[in-house]
C-alpha positions in Angstrom: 22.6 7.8 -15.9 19.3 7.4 -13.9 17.0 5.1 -16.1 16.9 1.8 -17.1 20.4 0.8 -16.7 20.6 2.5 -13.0 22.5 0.1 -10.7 19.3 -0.1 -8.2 21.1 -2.9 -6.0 23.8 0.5 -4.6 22.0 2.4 -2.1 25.2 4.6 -2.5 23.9 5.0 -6.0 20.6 5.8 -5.3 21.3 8.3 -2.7 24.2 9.9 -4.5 20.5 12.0 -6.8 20.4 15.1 -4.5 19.4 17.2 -7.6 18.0 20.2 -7.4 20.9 20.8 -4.4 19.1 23.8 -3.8 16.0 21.9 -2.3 17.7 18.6 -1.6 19.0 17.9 1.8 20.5 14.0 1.7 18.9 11.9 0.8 19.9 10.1 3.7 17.9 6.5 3.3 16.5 4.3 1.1 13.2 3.5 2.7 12.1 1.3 -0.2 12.8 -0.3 -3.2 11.1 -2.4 -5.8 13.5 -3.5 -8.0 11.2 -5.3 -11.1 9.0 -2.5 -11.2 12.1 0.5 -11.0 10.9 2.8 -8.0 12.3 3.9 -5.1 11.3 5.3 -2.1 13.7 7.5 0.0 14.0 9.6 3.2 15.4 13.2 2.3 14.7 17.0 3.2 12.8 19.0 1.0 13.4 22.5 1.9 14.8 21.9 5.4 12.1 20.0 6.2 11.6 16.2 6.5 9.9 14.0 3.7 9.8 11.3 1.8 10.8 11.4 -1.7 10.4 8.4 -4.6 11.4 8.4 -8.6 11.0 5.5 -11.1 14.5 4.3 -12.6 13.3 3.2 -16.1 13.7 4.1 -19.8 16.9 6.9 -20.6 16.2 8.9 -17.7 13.7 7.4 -15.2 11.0 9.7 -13.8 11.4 12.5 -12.5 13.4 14.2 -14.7 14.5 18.0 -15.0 17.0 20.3 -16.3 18.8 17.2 -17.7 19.1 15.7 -14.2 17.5 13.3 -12.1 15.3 14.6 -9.2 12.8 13.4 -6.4 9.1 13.6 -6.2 8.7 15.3 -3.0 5.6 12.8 -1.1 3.4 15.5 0.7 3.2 14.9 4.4 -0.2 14.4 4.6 0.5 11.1 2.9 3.8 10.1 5.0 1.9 7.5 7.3 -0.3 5.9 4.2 2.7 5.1 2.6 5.1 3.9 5.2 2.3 1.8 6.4 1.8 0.4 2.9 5.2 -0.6 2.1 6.7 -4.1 3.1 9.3 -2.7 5.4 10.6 -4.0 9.1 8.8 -2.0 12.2 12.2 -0.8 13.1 13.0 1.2 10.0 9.2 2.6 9.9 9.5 3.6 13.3 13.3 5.1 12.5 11.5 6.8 9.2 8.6 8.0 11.8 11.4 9.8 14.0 13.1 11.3 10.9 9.9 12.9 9.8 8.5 14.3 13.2 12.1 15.8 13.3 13.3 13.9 16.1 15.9 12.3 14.2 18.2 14.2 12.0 19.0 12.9 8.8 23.0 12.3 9.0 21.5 10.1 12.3 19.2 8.1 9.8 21.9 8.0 7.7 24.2 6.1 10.2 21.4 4.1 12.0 21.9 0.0 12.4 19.0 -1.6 12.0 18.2 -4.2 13.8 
């Protein structure tokens, strides 16, 4: 279940969509959540490489949706720094994010990192 009734308050939950598996590497952090409005915004790899991915949690399924399964809308990188930027988030987890997506942070490391 990924829509409406989604348990958004489990990060475990939200990082347990890794669909398609193919593509999907993680994700390894919520960067983001707004609960009222049913989006997150998470840190993942796309391909091997590192992005940011969000989806909506509303309705049966939430958004996006495919093949009967939850998946992520992959952020392009051009848009990485925008985002981040705009998002009410401490400077240590956007700077933590920043590492992860300039691939100087791996994601099981942003996975296990304490934030301060």
């Amino acid at each position: 279940m990924a829509g409406h009734k989604f348990n958004l308050l489990s990060d475990s939950n939200i990082l347990s969509i890794n669909s398609p598996k193919k593509s999907v590497g993680g994700p390894y952090r919520v960067v983001y959540k707004n609960i009222s409005e049913r989006w997150v915004i998470v840190a993942m790899n796309w391909e091997g490489k590192p992005r940011l991915g969000m989806r909506w949690f509303w309705a049966n399924g939430g958004n996006p949706f495919s093949s009967g399964k939850p998946i992520w809308l992959v952020i392009p990188a051009e848009l990485n720094k925008s985002i981040l930027n705009g998002l009410s988030i401490s400077i240590a987890l956007n700077q933590l994010v920043e590492r992860f997506l300039a691939s100087e942070l791996e994601g099981p490391e942003l996975f296990k990192a304490i934030i301060k």
